[in-house]
N, C-alpha and C positions, 0 to 999 in steps of 0.2 A: 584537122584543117592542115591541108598541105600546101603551102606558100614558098613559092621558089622567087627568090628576088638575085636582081645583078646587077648589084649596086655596088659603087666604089668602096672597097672598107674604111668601113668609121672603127675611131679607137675610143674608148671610155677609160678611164682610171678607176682602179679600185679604190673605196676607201678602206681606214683606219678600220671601222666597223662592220668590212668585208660586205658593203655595197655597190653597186653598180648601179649607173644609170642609164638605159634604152635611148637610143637615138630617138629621137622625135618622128623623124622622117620612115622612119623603121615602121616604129608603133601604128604611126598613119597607113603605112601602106599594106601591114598585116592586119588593120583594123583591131589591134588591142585597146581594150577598155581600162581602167581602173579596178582593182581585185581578180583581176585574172589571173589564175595559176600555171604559171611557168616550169615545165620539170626540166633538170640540166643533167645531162647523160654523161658522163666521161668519156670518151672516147679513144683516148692517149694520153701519156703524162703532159701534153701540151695544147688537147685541143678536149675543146668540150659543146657536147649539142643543148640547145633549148629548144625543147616541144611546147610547143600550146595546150593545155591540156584543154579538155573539152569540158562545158559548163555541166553540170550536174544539178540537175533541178533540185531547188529550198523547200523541202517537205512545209518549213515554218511558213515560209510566203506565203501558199493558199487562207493560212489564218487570217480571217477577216474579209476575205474574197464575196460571202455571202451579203454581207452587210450593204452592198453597195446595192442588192436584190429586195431587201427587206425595207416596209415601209413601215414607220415608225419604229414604238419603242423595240427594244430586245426583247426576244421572249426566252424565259429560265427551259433550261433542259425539259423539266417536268412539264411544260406547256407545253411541246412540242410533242412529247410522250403523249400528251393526252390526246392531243390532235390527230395523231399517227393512231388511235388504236380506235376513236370515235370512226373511224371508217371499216372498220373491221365487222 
């Protein structure tokens, strides 16, 4: 995602525990979410880039994806095995 903005510069302070925090108006208008990963490039001893990194699909997510397909109870692995091979 390449987002070019020209906006006045905003200053943030660093803290104590080498945090920052994103202008608001920033985040809005590069449409950041919450848990988005940011990579920071160095670029010179005095300027530094942040890239967006691009989401990467949660293999875990799909977990449970099924369930919303299935009517009633759950069925055990072994039932499903046996279903799968009665057509056979």
């Amino acid at each position: 995602m390449t987002v070019y903005l020209f906006m006045s510069s905003q200053i943030c302070r660093l803290t104590e525990r080498g945090q920052v925090s994103m202008p608001a108006a920033l985040r809005r208008k590069m449409h950041l979410k919450a848990g988005q990963l940011l990579r920071w490039e160095p670029v010179s001893a005095t300027e530094v880039r942040i890239v967006v990194e691009a989401a990467e699909p949660d293999p875990l997510r799909a977990l449970g994806y099924g369930s919303r397909f299935r009517k009633g109870k759950a069925h055990a692995t072994s039932d499903w095995m046996e279903e799968l091979r009665a057509g056979e």
